[in-house]
C-alpha positions in Angstrom: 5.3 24.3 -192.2 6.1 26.0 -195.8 9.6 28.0 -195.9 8.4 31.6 -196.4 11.4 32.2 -198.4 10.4 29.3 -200.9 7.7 31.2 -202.4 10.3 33.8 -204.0 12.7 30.9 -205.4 11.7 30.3 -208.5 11.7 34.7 -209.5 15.3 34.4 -207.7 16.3 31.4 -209.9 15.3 33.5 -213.3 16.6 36.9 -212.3 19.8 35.1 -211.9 19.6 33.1 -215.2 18.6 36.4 -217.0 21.6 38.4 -215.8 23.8 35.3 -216.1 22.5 35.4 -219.9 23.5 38.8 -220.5 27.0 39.2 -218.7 27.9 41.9 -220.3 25.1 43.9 -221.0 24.4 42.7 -216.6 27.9 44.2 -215.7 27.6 47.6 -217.5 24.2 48.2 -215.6 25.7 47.1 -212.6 28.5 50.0 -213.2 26.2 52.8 -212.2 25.8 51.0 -209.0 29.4 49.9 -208.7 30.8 53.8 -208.8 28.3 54.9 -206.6 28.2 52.5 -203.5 32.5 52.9 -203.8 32.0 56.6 -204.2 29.8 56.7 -201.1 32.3 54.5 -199.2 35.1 56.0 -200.1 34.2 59.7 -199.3 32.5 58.4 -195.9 35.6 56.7 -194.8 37.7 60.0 -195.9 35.3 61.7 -194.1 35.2 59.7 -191.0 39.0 59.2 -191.5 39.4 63.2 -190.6 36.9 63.2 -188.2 39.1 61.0 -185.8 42.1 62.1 -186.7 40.5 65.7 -185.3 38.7 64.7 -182.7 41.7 62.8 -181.2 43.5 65.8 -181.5 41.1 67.9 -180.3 40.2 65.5 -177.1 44.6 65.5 -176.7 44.2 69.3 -176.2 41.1 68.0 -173.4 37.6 69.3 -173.9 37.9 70.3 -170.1 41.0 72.6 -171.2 41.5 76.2 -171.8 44.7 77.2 -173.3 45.5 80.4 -173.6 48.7 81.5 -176.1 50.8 84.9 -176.4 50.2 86.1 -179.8 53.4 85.8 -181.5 54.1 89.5 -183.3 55.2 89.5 -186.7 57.9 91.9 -186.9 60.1 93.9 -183.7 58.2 97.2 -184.7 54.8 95.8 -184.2 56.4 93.5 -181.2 57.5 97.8 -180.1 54.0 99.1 -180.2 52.7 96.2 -178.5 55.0 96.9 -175.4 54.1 100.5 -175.6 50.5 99.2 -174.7 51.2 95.6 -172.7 53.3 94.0 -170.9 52.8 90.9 -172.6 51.9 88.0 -170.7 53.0 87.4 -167.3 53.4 85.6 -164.5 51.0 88.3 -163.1 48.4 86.9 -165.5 48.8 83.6 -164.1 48.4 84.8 -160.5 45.3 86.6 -161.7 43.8 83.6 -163.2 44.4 81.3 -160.5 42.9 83.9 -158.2 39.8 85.3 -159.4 38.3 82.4 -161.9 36.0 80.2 -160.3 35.4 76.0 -161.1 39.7 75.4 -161.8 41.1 72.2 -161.2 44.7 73.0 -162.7 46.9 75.6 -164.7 50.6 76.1 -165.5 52.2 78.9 -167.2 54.4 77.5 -170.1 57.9 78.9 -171.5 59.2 77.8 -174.7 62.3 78.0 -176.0 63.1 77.0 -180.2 67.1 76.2 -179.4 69.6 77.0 -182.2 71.8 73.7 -181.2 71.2 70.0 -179.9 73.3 67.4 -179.1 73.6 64.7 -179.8 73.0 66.4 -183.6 70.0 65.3 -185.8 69.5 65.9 -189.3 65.6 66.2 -188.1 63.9 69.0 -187.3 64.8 70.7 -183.6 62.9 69.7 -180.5 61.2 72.8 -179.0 61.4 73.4 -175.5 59.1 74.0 -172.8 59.3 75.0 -169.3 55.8 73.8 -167.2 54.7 73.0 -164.0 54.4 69.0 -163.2 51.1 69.4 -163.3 51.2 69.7 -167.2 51.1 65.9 -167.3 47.2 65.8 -165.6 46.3 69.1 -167.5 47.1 66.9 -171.1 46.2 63.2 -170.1 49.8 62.5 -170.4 51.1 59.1 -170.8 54.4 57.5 -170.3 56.0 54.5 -172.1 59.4 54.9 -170.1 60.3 56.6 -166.8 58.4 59.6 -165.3 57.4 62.5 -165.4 59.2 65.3 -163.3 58.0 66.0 -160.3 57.7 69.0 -157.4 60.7 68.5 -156.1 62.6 69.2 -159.4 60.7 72.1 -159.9 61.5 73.5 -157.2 65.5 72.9 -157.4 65.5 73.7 -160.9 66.5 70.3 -160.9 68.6 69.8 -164.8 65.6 66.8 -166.4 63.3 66.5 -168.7 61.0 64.6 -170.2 61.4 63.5 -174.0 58.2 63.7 -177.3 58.5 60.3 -178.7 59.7 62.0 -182.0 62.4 63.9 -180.1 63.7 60.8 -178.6 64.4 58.6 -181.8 65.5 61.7 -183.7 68.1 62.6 -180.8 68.6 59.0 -178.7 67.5 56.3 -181.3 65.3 53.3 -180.3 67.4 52.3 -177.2 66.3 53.0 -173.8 66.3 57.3 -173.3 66.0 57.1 -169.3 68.9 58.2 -167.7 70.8 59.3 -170.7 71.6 63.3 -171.2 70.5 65.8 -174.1 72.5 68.7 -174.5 69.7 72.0 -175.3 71.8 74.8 -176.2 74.1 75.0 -173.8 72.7 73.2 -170.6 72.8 69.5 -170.3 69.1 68.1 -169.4 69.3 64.4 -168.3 65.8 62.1 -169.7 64.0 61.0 -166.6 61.2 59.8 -169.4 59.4 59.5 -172.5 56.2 60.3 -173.8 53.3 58.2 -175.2 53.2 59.3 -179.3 50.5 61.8 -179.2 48.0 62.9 -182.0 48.2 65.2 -184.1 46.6 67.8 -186.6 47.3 68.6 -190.0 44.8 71.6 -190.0 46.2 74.4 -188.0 44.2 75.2 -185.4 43.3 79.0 -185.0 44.8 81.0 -181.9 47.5 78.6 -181.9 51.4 77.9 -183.4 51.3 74.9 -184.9 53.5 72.4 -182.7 54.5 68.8 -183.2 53.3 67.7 -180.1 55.8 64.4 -180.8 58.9 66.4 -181.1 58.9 68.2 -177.7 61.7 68.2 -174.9 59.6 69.0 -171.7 61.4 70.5 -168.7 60.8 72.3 -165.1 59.5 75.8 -165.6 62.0 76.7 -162.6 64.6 75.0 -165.2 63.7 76.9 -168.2 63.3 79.6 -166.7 66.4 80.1 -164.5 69.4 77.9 -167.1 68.1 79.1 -170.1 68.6 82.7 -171.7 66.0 84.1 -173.6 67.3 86.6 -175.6 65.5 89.8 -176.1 63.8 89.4 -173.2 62.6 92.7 -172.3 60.6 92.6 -175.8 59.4 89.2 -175.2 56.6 87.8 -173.1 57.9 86.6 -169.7 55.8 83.5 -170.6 54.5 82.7 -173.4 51.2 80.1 -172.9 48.6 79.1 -169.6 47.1 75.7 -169.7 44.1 75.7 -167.8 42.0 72.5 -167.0 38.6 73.3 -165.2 36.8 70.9 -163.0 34.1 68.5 -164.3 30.5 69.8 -164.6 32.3 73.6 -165.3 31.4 75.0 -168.8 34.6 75.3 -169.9 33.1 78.0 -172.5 31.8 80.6 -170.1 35.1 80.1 -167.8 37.2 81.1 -170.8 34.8 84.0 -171.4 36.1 85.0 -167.6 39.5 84.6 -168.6 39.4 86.5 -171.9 37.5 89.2 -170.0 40.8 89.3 -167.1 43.3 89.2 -169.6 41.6 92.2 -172.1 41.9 94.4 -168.6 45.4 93.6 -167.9 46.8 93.5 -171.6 44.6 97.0 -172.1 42.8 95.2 -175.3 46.2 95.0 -177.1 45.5 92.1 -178.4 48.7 90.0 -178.0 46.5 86.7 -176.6 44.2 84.0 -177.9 42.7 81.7 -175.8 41.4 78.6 -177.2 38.6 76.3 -176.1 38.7 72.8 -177.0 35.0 72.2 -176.2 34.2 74.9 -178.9 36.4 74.1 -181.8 34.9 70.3 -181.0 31.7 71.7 -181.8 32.8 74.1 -184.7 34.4 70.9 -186.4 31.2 68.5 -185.6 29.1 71.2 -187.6 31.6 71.4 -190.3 31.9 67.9 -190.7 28.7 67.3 -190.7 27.9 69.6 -193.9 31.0 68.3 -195.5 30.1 64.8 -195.1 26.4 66.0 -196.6 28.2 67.3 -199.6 30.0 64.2 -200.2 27.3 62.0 -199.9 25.3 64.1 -202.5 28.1 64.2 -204.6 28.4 60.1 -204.5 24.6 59.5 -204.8 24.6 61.1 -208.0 26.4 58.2 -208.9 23.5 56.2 -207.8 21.0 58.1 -209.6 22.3 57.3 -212.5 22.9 53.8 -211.5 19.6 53.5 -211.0 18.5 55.5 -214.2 20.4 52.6 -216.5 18.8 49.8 -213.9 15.5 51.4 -215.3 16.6 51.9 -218.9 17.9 48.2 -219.1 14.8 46.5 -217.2 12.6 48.5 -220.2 14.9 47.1 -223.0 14.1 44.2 -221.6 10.5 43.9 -220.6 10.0 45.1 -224.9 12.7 41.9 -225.5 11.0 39.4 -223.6 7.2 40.4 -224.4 6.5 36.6 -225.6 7.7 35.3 -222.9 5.3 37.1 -220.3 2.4 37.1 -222.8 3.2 33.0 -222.0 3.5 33.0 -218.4 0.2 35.0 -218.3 -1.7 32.7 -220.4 -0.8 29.7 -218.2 -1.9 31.9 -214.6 0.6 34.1 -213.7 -0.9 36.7 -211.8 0.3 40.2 -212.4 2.0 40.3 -208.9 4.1 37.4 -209.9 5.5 39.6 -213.1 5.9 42.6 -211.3 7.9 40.4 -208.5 9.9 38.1 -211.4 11.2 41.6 -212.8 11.5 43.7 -209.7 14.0 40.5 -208.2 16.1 41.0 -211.5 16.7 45.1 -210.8 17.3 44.3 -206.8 19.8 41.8 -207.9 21.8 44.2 -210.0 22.0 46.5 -207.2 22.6 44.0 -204.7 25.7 42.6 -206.8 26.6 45.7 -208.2 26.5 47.0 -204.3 28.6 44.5 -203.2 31.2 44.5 -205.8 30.9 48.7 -204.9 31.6 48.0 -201.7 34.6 46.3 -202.4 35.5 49.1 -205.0 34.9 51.9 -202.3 37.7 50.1 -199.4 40.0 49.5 -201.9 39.8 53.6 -203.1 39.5 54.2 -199.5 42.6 52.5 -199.2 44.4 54.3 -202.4 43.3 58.3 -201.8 45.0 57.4 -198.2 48.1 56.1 -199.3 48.1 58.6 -202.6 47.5 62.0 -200.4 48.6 61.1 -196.8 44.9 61.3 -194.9 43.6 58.7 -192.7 40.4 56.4 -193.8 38.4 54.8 -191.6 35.6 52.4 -193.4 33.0 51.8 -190.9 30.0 49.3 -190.6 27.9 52.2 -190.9 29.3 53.5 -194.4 29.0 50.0 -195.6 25.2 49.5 -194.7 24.2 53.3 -195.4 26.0 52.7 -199.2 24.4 49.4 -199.7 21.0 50.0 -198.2 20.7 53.2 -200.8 21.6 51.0 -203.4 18.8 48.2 -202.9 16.4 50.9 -202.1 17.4 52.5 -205.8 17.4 49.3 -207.3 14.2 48.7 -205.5 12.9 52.2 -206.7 14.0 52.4 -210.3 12.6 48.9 -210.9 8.8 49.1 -210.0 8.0 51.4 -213.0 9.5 48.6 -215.8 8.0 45.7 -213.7 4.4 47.3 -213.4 4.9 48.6 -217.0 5.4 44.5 -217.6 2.5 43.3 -215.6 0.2 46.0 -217.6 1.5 44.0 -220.9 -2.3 42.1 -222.8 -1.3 38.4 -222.7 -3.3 37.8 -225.7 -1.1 41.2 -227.5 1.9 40.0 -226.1 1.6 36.4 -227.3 1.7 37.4 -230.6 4.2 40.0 -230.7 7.5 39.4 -232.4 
């Protein structure tokens, strides 16, 4: 049986001579369709890149998750006239919450601290301390990578522990083992009875919330913080400052934090000193984003391959005109006019396939480059790849027919004779 494939050789076999003839004048064609396929690549792995960087973020925060944070007030006189109106947010809140909100699985009411001293000392940034429940560890998909996590029995002494970001613990401890050792917040010494798993992060801000590095965290007893530590001000300040809410699976986490919003506007007498945030919904909010973004980009880059595929069709004209005899020949000794459309229409698929290729190579190693140059994370998928070269072929594919048709129109007789 006759090898499909064997039928196409010989138009394969002269599409490669005639490019190999013309190296140069084969290469800058193939630049149109170099540019674009990396440009495609490169902005869908930037792309792609930022949508896992956010969506591991954004799943860290737990689509099942309601947070709700004290807005911070810019100035004591505004902080005043807040006060005048609300109490700020309260353990009151909490109780409120935990009461009257239907489909919860968990909540804690969280107390930070920034401290003004550390020891040991670090040239880094401080830690920033928060006070929580033990529960705080289920609420966030917590993981360990040495010792626990407190438990309910040193929340309830106050017990003097805590648990260590993995950016607070090199920056205050070093590489060697944390567990067991002591921290010194302030002026109350806190012995590490663990450390966290390194946890994502974002380097968009996201709305309703202070931007925290989740990494460089000392996390304590609420009892703890809340009985050792002196927060100074206080009667201005909130008597907590944050609720983590997880709700239970199946629960639209959307309409629950509708509830809560609505509990919290009657208590805080619509002062607005709260945000709550819902995971689920900025998970959306990005999807939709990224998706027009990534839209843009791709538009942007397949103007690229327009015009790669405009100087595939300009270049396959030159040369239908310089190589008149030669199908005027092939004619006159049977060609059919299928076999010069397919002879020419191989030649611009080649260009694109080699110029895709060599793209494709061009678009990982930019990938690669705008990463290291501006800080942002690439991911080049299979999917970028195949979309970037599968546009390419089709262009190729595209811009060709009208030259190769154009070819098979040619007299034989006429094109015999034409010098």
């Amino acid at each position: 049986m006759a090898n499909p494939l064997s039928g196409y050789l010989p138009e394969l076999y002269m599409g490669l001579s005639s490019l190999l003839v013309h190296k140069l004048r084969s290469l800058l064609t193939m630049l149109g369709m170099i540019f674009g396929v990396g440009a495609v690549v490169a902005m869908l792995s930037i792309t792609a890149g930022a949508q896992k960087e956010m969506m591991s973020f954004i799943d860290l925060l737990g689509v099942n998750n309601i947070i709700v944070e004290a807005k911070e007030a810019v100035d004591r006189n505004e902080l005043q006239a807040r006060r005048a109106i609300s109490p700020g947010m309260t353990f009151r809140d909490f109780r409120a919450i935990q009461e009257n909100v239907p489909g919860l699985e968990a909540l804690t009411p969280r107390k930070r601290f920034k401290p003004t001293k550390v020891l040991p000392k670090t040239t880094q940034e401080l830690p920033v301390l928060i006070g929580v429940l033990p529960n705080f560890s289920h609420i966030n998909n917590l993981k360990m990578v040495a010792g626990r996590f407190f438990n309910d029995a040193d929340h309830e002494t106050s017990a003097p522990v805590c648990v260590l970001g993995e950016s607070a613990k090199v920056n205050l401890l070093g590489y060697d083992d944390a567990v067991g050792r002591y921290v010194k917040i302030n002026d109350i010494w806190l012995q590490v009875v663990g450390v966290l798993a390194a946890q994502a992060s974002s380097d968009a801000e996201i709305e309703g919330m202070e931007a925290i590095n989740r990494n460089n965290m000392v996390v304590a007893p609420l009892n703890t913080v809340m009985r050792r530590f002196e927060d100074t001000n206080s009667y201005l300040k909130d008597e907590i400052d944050g609720i983590y809410i997880r709700v239970t699976s199946g629960t639209d986490s959307i309409e629950t934090a509708n509830v809560v919003r609505a509990i919290l506007n009657a208590t805080h007498k619509d002062a607005g000193d709260f945000n709550v945030v819902v995971p689920a919904d900025l998970l959306e909010q990005r999807r939709r984003t990224q998706f027009i973004f990534s839209v843009v980009m791709i538009c942007i880059a397949g103007i690229s391959l327009l015009v790669g595929g405009i100087g595939i069709m300009n270049i396959m004209l030159a040369t239908v005109l310089e190589r008149t005899r030669e199908i005027g020949i092939r004619r006159a000794i049977g060609a059919r006019q299928a076999d010069i459309i397919r002879q020419f229409l191989t030649e611009a698929v080649l260009i694109s396939i080699v110029g895709g290729l060599i793209g494709i190579g061009f678009g990982f190693t930019l990938s690669r480059v705008i990463g290291a140059a501006a800080g942002w994370s690439t991911v080049v998928t299979f999917g970028s790849i195949g979309v970037a070269f599968g546009v390419s072929v089709g262009i190729g594919l595209l811009f060709g027919i009208y030259p190769a048709v154009q070819a098979a129109k040619l007299d034989p007789i006429e094109a015999i004779r034409y010098e």
